[in-house]
KOLPAKE-801787 format. One record per residue (C-alpha): x, y, z; residue number from 1; residue in one letter. Coordinates in nm, 3 decimals. Example, Ala and Ser with C-alpha at 12.3 -4.5 7.8 and 13.67 -1.06 7.14 Angstrom:
% KOLPAKE-801787
@X = 1.230&Y = -0.450&Z = 0.780&nugu = 1&vexvo = A $
@X = 1.367&Y = -0.106&Z = 0.714&nugu = 2&vexvo = S $
END
This chain:
% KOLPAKE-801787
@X = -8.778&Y = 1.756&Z = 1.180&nugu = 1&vexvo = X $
@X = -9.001&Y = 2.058&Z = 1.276&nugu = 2&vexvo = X $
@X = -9.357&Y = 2.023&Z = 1.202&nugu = 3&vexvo = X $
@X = -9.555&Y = 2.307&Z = 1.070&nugu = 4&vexvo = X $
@X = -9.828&Y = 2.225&Z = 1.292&nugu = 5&vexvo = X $
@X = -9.643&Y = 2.169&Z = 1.600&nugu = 6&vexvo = X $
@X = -9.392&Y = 2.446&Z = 1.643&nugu = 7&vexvo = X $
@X = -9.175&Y = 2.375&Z = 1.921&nugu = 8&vexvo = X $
@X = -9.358&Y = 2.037&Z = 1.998&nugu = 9&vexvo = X $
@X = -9.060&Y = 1.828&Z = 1.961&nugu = 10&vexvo = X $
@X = -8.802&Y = 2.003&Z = 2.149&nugu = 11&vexvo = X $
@X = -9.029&Y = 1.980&Z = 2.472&nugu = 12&vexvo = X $
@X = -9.092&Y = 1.616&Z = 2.437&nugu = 13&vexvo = X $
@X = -8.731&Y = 1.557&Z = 2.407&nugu = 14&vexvo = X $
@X = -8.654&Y = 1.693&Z = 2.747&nugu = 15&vexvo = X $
@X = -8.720&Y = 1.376&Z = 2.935&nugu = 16&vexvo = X $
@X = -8.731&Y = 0.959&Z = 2.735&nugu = 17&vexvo = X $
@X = -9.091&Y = 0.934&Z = 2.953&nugu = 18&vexvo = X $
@X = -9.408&Y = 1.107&Z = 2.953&nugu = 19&vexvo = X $
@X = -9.595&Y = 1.038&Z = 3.270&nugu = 20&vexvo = X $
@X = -9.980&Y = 0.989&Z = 3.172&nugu = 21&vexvo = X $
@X = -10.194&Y = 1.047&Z = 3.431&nugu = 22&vexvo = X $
@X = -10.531&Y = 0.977&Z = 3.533&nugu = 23&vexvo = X $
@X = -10.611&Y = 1.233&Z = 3.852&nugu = 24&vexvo = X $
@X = -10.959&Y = 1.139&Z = 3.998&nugu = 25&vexvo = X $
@X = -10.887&Y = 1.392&Z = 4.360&nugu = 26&vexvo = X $
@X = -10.723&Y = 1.733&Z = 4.270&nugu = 27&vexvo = X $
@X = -10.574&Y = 1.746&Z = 4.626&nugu = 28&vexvo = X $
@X = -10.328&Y = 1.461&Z = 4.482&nugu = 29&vexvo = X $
@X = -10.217&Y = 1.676&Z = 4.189&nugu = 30&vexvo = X $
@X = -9.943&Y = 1.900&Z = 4.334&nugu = 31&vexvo = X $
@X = -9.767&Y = 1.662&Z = 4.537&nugu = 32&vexvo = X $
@X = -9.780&Y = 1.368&Z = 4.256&nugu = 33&vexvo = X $
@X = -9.642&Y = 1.684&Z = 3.988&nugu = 34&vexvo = X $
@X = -9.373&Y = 1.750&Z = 4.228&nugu = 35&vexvo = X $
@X = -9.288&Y = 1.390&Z = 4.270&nugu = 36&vexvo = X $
@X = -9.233&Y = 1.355&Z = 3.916&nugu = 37&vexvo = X $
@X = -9.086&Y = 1.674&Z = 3.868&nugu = 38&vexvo = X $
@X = -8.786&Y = 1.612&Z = 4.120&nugu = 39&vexvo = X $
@X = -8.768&Y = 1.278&Z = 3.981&nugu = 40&vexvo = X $
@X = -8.673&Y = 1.444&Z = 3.633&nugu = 41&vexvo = X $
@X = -8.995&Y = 1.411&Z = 3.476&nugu = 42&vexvo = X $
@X = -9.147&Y = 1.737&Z = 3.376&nugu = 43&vexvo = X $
@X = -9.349&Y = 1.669&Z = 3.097&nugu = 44&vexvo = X $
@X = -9.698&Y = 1.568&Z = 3.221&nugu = 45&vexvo = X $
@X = -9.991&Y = 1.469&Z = 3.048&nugu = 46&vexvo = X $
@X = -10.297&Y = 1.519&Z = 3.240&nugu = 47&vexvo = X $
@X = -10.559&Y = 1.341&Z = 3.073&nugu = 48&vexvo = X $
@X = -10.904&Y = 1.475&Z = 3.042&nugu = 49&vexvo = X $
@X = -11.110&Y = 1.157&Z = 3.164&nugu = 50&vexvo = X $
@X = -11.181&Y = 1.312&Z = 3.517&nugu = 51&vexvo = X $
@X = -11.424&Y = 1.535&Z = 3.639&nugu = 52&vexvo = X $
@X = -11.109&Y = 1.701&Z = 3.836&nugu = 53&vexvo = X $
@X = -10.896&Y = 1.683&Z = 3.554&nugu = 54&vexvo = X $
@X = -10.911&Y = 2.103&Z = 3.430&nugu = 55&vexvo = X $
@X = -10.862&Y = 2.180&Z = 3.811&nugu = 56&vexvo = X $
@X = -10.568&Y = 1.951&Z = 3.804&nugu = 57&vexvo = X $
@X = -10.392&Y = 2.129&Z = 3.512&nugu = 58&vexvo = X $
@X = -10.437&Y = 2.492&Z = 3.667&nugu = 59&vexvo = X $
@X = -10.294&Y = 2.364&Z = 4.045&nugu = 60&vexvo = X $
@X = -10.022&Y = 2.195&Z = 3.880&nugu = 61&vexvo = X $
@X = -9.938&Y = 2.480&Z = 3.660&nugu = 62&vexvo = X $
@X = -9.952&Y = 2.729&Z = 3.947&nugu = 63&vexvo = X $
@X = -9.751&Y = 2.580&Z = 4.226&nugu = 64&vexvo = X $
@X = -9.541&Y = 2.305&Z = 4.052&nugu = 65&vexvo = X $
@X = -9.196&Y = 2.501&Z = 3.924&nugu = 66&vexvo = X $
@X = -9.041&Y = 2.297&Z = 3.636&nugu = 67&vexvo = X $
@X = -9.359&Y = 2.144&Z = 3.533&nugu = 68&vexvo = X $
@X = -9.443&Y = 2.131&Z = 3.154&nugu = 69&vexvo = X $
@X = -9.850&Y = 2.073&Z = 3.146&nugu = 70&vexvo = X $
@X = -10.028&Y = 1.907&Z = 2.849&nugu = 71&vexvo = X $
@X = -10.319&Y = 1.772&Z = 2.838&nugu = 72&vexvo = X $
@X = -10.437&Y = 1.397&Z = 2.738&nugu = 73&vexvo = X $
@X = -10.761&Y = 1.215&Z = 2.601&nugu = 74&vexvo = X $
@X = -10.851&Y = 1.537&Z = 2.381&nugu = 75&vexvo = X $
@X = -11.094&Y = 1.421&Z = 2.154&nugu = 76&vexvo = X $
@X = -11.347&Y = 1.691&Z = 1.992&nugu = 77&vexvo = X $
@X = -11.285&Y = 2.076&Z = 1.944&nugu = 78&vexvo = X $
@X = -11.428&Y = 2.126&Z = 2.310&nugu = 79&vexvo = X $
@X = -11.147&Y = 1.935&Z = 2.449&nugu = 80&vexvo = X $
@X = -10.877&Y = 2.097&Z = 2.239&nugu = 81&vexvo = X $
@X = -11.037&Y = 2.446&Z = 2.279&nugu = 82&vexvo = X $
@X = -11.013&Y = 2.359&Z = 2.642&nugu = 83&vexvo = X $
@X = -10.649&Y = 2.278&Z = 2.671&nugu = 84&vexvo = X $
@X = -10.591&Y = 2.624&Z = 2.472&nugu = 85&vexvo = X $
@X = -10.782&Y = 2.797&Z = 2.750&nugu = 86&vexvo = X $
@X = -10.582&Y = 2.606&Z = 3.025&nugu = 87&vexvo = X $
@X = -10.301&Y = 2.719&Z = 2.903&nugu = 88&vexvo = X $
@X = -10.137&Y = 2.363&Z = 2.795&nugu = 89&vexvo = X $
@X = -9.814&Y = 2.359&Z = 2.633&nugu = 90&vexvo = X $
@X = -9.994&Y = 2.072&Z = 2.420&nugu = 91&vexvo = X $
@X = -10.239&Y = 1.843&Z = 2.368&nugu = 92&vexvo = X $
@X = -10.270&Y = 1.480&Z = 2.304&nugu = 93&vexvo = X $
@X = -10.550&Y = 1.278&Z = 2.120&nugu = 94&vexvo = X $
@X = -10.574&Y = 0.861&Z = 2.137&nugu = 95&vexvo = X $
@X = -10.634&Y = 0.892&Z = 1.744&nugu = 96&vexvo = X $
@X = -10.718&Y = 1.150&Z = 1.479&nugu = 97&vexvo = X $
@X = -11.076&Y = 1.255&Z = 1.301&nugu = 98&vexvo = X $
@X = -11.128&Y = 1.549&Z = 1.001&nugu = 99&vexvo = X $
@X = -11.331&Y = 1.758&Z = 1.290&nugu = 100&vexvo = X $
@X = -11.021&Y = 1.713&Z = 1.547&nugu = 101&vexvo = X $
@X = -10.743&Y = 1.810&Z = 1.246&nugu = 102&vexvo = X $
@X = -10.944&Y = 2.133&Z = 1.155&nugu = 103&vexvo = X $
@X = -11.012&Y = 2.232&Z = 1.508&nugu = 104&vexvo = X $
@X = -10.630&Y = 2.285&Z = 1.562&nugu = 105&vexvo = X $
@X = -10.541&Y = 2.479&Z = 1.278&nugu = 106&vexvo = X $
@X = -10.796&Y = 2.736&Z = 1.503&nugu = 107&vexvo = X $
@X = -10.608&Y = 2.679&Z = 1.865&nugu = 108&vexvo = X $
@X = -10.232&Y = 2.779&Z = 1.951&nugu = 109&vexvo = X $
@X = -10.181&Y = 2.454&Z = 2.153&nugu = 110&vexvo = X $
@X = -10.018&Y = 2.221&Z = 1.972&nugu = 111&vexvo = X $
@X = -10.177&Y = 1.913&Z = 1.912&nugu = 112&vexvo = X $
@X = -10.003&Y = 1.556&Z = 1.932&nugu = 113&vexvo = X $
@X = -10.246&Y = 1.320&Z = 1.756&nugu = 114&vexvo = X $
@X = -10.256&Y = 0.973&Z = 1.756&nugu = 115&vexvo = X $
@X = -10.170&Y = 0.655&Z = 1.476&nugu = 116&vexvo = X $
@X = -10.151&Y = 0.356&Z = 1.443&nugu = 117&vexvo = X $
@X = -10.132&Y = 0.255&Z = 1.090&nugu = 118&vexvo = X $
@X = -9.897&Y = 0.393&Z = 0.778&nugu = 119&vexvo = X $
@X = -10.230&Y = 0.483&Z = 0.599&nugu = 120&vexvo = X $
@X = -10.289&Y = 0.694&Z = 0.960&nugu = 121&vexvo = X $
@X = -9.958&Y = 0.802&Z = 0.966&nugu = 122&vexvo = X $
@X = -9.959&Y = 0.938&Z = 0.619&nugu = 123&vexvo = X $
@X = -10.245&Y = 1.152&Z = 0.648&nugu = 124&vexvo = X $
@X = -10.156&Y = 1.297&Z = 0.938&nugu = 125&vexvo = X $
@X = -9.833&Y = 1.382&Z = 0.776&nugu = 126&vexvo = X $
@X = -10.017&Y = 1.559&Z = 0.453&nugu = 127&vexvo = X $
@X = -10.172&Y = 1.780&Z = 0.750&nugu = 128&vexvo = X $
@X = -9.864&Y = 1.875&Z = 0.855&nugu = 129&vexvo = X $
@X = -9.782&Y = 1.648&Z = 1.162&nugu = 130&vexvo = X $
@X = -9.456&Y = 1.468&Z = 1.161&nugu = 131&vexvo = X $
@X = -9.484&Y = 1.420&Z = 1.520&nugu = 132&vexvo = X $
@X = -9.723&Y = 1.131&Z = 1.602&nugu = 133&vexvo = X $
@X = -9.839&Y = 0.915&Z = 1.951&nugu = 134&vexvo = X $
@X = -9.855&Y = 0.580&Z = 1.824&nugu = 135&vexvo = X $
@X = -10.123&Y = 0.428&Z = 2.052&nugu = 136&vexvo = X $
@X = -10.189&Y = 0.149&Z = 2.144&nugu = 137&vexvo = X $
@X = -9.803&Y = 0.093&Z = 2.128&nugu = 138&vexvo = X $
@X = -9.778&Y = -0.278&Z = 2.242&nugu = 139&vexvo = X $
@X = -10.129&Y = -0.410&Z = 2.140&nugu = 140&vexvo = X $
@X = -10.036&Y = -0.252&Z = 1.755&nugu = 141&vexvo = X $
@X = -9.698&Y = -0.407&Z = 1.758&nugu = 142&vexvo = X $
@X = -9.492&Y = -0.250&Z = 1.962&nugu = 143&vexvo = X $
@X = -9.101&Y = -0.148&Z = 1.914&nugu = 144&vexvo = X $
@X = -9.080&Y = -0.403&Z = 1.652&nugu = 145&vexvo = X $
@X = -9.407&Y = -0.257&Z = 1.421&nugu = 146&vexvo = X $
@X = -9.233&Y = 0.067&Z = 1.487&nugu = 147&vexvo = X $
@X = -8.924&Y = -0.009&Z = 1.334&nugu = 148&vexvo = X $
@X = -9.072&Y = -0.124&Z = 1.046&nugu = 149&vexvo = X $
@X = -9.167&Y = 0.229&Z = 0.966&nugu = 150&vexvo = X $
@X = -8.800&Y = 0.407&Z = 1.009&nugu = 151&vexvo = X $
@X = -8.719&Y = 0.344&Z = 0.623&nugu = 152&vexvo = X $
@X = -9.115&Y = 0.409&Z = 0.484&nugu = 153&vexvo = X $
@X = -9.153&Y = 0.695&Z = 0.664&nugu = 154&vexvo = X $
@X = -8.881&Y = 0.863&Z = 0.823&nugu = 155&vexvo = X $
@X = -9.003&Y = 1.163&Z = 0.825&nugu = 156&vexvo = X $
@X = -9.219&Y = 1.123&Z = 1.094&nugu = 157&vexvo = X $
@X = -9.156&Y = 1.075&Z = 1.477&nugu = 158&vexvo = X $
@X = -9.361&Y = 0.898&Z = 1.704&nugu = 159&vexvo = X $
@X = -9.417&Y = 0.934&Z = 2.080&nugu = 160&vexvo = X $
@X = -9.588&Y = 0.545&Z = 2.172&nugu = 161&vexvo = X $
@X = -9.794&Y = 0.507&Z = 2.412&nugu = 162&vexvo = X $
@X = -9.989&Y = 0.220&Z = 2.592&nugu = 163&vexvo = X $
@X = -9.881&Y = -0.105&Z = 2.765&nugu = 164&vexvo = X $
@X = -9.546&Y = 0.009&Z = 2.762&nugu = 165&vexvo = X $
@X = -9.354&Y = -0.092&Z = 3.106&nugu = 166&vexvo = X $
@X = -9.020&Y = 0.019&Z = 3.250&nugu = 167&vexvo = X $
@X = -8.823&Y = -0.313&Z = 3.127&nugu = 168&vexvo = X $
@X = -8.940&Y = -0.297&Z = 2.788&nugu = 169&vexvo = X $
@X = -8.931&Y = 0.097&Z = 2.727&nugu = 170&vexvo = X $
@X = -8.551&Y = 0.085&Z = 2.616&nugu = 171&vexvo = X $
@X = -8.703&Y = -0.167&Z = 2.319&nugu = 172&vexvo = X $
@X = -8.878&Y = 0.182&Z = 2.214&nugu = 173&vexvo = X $
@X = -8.607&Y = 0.447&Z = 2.292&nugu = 174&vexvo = X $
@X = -8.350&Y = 0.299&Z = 2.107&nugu = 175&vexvo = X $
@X = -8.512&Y = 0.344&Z = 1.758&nugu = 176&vexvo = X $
@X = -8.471&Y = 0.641&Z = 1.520&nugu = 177&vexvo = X $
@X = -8.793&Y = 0.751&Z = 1.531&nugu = 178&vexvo = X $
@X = -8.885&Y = 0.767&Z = 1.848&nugu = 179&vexvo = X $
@X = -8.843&Y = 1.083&Z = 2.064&nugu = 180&vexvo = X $
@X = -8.988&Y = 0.970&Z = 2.412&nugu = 181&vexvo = X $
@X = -9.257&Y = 0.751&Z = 2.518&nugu = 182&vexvo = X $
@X = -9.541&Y = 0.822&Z = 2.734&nugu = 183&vexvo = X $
@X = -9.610&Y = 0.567&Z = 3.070&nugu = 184&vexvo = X $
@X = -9.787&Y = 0.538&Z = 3.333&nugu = 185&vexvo = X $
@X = -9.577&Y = 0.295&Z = 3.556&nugu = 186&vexvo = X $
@X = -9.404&Y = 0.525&Z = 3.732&nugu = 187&vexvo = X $
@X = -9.749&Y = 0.661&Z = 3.909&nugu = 188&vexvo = X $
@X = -9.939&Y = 0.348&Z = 4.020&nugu = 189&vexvo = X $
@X = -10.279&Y = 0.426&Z = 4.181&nugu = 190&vexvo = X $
@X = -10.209&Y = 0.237&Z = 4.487&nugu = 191&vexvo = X $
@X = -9.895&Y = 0.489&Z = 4.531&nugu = 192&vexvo = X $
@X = -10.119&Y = 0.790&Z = 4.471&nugu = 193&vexvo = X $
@X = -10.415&Y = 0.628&Z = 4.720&nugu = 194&vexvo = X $
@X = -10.095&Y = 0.572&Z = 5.017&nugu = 195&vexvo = X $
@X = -9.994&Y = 0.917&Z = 4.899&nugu = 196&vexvo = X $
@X = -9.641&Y = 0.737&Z = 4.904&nugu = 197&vexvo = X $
@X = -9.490&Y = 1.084&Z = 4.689&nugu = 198&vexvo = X $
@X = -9.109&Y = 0.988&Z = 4.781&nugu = 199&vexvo = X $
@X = -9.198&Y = 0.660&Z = 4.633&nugu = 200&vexvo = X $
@X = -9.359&Y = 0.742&Z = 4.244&nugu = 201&vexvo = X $
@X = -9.037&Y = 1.028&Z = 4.305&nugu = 202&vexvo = X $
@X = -8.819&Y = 0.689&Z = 4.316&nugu = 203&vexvo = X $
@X = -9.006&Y = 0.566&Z = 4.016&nugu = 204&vexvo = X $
@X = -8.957&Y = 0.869&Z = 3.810&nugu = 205&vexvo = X $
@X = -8.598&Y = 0.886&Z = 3.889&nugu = 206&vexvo = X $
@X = -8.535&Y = 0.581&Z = 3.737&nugu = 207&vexvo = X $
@X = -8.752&Y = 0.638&Z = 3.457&nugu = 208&vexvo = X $
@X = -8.559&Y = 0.988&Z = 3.377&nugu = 209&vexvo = X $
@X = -8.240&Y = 0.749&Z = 3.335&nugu = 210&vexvo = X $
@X = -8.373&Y = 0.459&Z = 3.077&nugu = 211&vexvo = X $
@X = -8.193&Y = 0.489&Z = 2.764&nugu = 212&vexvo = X $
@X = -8.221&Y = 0.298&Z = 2.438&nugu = 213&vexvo = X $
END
């Protein structure tokens, strides 16, 4: 389904089953750790806004990584989203969803991916035009199973989860109907980004580029 809200949204979350969310705290580790998960076949980042270095990060990565697809994560007010319009991020992601938030980005071109976790949630968000939904915190809101539950309900809308989810139980996720990818952070461990070990989090994100449902 193509949302009226999120044209073209869907398509580029589709081009990989994992969305590395990351947490950048020194912009001198932001090209090398984009490349890493770029050449592991992972080029939809979410950079998430919960950094002083975090705009800094989006600009390097979108300057000098080739390949790399740039949103931008933890976008929570219309400063955030406004932001990630003037960073030029292919979209934007938000933990949940408020009135202020919804009406903010019928006013930006970035596409914005916001967050459920309920069918009331998800329902709303769908009345506002957005059939394509994070579903955060995936595990500690049920998980694959809770997910399921809303293929027949509401299959109209897609869901990207997000949160707790780990390499051996991401397939759980993938394999439903309504689930386009996921969104992880496994595959970029701090203590890989503090050795600077970018051949290893490339291993990582190889593997991650090949789970399947």
């Amino acid at each position: 389904m193509m949302s009226e809200r999120q044209p073209g949204l869907e398509a580029l979350l589709r081009q990989a089953p994992v969305v590395p969310v990351l947490v950048i705290d020194d912009v001198a580790d932001a090209v090398p750790l984009a490349k890493a998960l770029v050449e592991g076949g992972l080029p939809v980042l979410e950079i998430t806004l919960r950094t002083k270095a975090a705009p800094y990060c989006i600009r390097a990565i979108k300057a000098e990584v080739r390949g790399a697809i740039v949103g931008s994560g933890t976008v929570l007010d219309r400063h955030t989203l406004k932001l990630s319009e003037e960073l030029g991020c292919a979209f934007a992601v938000s933990p949940g969803a408020t009135p202020q938030l919804i009406e903010a980005a019928q006013r930006v071109k970035t596409p914005l991916l916001p967050a459920t976790r309920s069918p009331s949630e998800a329902m709303i968000l769908l009345e506002h035009g957005y059939g394509l939904q994070k579903f955060f915190p995936a595990e500690q809101s049920g998980g694959a199973a809770y997910l399921s539950a809303l293929i027949s309900p509401l299959p109209q809308v897609k869901f990207c989860p997000t949160g707790g989810i780990t390499a051996e139980i991401a397939p759980n996720y993938l394999k439903l109907a309504n689930v386009i990818t996921i969104g992880g952070s496994w595959m970029a461990p701090k203590a890989l980004i503090a050795k600077k070990d970018w051949a290893g989090i490339a291993k990582l994100a190889a593997a991650a580029a090949r789970l399947k449902g």
